[in-house]
Backbone as ProteinMPNN parsed JSONL, in Angstrom:
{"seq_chain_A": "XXXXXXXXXXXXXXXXXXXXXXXXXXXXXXXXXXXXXXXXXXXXXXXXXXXXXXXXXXXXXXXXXXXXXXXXXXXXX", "coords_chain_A": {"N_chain_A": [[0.842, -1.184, 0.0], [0.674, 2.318, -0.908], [1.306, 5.472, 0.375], [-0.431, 7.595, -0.704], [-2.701, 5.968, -0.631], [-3.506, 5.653, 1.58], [-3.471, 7.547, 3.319], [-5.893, 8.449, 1.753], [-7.946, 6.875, 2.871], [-7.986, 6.637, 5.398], [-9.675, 7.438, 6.954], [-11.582, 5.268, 7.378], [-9.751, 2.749, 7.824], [-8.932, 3.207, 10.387], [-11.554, 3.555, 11.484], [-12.378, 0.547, 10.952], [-10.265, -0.663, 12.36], [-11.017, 0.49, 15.149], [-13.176, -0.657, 15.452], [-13.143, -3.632, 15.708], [-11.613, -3.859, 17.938], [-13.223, -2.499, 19.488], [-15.073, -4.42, 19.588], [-14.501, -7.004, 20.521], [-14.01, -6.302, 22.745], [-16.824, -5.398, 23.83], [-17.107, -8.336, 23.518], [-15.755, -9.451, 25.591], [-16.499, -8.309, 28.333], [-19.208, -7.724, 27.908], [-20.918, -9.377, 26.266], [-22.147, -12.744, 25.963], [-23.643, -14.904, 28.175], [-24.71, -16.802, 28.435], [-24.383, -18.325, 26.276], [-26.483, -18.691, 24.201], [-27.081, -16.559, 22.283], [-26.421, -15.874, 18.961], [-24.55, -14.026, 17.645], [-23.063, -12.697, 19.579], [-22.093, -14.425, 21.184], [-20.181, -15.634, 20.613], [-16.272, -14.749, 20.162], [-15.016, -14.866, 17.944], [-17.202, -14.297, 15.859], [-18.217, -12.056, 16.563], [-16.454, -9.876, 16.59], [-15.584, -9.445, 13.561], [-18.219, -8.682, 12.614], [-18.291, -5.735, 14.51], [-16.203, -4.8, 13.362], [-16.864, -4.467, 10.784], [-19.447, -2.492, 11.035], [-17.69, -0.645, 12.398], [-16.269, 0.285, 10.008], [-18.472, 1.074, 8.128], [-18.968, 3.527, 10.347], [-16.46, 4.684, 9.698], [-16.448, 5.443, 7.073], [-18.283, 7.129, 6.489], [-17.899, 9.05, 8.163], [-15.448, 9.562, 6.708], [-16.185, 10.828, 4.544], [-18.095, 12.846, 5.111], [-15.241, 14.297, 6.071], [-13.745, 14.204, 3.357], [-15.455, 16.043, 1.61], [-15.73, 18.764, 3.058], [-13.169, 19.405, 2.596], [-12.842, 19.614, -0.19], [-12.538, 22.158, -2.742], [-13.986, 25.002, -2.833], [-14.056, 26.056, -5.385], [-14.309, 23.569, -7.464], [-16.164, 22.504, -9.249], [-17.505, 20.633, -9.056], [-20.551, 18.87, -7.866]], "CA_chain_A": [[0.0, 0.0, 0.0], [1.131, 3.43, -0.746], [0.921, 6.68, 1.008], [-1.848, 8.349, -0.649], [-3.923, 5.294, -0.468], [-3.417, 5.194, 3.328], [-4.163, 8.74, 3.461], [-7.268, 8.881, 1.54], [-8.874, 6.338, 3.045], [-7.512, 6.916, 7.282], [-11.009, 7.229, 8.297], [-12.323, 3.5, 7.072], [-8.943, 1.627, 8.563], [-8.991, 3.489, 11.858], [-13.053, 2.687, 12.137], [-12.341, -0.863, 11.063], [-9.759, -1.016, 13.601], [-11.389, 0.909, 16.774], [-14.64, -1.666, 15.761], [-12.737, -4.78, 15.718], [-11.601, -3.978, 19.244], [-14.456, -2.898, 20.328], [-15.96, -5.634, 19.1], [-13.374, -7.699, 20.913], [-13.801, -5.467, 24.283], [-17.806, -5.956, 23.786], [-17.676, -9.719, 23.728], [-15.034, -10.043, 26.575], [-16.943, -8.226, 28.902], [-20.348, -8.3, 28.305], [-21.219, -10.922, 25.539], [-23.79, -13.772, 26.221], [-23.254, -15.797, 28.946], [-25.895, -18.371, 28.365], [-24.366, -19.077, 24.967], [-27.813, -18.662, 23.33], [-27.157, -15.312, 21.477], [-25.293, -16.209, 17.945], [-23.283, -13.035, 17.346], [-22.079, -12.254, 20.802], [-21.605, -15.651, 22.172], [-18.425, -16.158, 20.122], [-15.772, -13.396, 19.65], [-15.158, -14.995, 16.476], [-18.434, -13.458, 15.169], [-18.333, -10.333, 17.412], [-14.682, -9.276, 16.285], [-15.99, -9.211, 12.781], [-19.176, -7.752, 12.843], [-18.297, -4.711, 14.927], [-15.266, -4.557, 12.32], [-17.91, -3.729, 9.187], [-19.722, -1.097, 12.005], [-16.839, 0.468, 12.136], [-15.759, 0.515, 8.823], [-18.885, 2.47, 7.835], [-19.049, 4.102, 10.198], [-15.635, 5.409, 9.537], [-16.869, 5.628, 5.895], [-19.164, 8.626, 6.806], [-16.733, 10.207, 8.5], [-14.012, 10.102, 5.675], [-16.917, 11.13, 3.798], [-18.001, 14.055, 5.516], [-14.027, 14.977, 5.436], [-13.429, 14.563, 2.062], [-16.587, 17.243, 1.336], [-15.232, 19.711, 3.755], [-11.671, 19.573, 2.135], [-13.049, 19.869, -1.732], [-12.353, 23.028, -2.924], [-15.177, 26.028, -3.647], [-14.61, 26.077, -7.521], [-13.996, 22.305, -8.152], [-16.964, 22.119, -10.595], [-18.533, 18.998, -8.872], [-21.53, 19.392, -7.002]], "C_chain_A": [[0.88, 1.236, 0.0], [0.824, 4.661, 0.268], [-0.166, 7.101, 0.855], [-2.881, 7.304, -0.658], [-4.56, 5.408, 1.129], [-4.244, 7.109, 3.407], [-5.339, 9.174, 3.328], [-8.325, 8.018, 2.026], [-8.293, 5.94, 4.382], [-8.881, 6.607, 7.939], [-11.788, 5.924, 8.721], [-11.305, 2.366, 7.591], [-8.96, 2.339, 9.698], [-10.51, 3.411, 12.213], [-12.886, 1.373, 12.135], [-11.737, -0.963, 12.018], [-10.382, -0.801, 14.938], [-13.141, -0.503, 16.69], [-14.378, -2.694, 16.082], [-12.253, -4.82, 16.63], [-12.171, -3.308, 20.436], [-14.868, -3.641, 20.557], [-15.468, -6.834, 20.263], [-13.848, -7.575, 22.449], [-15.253, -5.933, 24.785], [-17.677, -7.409, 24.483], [-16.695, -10.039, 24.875], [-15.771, -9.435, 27.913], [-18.81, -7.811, 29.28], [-21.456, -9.264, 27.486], [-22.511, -11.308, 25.754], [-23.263, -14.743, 26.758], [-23.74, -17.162, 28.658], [-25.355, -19.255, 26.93], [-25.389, -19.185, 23.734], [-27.443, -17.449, 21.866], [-26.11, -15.943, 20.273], [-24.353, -15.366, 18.023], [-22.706, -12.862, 18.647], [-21.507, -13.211, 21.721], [-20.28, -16.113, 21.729], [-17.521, -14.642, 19.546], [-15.128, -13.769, 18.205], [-15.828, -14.424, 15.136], [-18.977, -12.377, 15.664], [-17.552, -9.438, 16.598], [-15.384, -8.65, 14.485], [-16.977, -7.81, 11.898], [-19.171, -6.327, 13.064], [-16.711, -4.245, 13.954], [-16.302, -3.376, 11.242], [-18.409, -2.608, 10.134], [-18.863, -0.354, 11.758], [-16.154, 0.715, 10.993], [-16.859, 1.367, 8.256], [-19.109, 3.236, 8.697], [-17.598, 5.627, 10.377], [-15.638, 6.184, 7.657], [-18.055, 7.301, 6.04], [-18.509, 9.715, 7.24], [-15.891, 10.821, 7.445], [-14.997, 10.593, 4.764], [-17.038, 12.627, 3.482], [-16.959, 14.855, 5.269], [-13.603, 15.441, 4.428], [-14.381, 16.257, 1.35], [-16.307, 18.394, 2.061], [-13.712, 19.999, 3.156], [-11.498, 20.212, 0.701], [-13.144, 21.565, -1.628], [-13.727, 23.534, -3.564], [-15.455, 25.865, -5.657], [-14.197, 24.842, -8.184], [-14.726, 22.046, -9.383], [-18.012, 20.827, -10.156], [-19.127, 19.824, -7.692], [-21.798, 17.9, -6.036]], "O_chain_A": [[1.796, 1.283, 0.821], [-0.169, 4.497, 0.977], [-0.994, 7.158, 1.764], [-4.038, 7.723, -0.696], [-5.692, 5.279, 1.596], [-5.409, 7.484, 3.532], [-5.95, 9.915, 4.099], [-9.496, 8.255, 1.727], [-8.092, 4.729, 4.475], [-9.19, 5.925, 8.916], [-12.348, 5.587, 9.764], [-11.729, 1.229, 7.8], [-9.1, 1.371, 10.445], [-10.711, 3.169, 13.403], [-13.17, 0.793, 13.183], [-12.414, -1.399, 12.948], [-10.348, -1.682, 15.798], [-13.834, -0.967, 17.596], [-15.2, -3.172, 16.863], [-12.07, -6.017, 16.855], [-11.933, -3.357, 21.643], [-15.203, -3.874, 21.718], [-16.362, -7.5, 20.786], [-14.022, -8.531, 23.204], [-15.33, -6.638, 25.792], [-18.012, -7.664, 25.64], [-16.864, -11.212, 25.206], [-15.62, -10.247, 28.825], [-19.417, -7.676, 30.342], [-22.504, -9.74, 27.924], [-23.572, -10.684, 25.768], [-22.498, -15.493, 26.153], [-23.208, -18.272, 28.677], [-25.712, -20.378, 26.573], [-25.159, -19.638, 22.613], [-27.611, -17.701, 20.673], [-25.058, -16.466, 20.64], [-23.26, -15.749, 18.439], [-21.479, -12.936, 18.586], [-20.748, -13.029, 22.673], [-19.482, -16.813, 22.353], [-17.944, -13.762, 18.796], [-14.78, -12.871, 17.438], [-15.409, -14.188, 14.003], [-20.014, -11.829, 15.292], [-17.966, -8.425, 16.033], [-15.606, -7.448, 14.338], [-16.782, -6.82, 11.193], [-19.751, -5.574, 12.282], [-16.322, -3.09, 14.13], [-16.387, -2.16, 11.071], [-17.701, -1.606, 10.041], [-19.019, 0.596, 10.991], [-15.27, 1.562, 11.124], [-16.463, 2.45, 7.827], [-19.665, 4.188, 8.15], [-17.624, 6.774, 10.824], [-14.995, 7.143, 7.23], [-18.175, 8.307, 5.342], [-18.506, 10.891, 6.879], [-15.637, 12.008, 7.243], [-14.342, 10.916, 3.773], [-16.632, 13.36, 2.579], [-17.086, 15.869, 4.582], [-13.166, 16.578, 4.252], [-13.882, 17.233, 0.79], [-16.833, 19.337, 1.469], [-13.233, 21.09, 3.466], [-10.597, 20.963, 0.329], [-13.676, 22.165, -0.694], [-14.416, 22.953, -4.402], [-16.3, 25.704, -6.537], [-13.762, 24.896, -9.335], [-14.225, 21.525, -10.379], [-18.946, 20.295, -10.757], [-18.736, 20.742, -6.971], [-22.617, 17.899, -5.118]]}, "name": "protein", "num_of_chains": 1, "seq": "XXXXXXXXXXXXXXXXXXXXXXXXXXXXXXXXXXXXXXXXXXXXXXXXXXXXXXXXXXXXXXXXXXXXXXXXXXXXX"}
């Protein structure tokens, strides 16, 4: 991966990341004890899950950013 890839797209690997240990943090302390619940009873399928969460919603963010950064007379609306 290069620089400007990493750059233009910061907001969608630092959501994936802060979700995937959330996700992590979630299922280690308050989960599903009983085992019943599918997604939270295994951090296998927690870890994941709260991955994609945070990937959009780091996707909105870098979104928002990008639209605040674009210049007045770009031509795109």
């Amino acid at each position: 991966m290069n620089k400007a890839f990493l750059k233009k797209y910061l907001p969608e690997i630092i959501g994936t990341l802060l979700g995937a240990v959330g996700g992590y943090i979630y299922w280690k302390f308050v989960g599903c004890v009983s085992g019943t619940c599918t997604i939270k009873s295994n951090w296998y399928l927690m870890v994941p899950w709260a991955a994609v969460l945070g990937f959009l919603a780091g996707s909105v963010a870098g979104d928002i950013i990008r639209k605040r950064k674009k210049p007045a007379g770009s031509g795109e609306n």
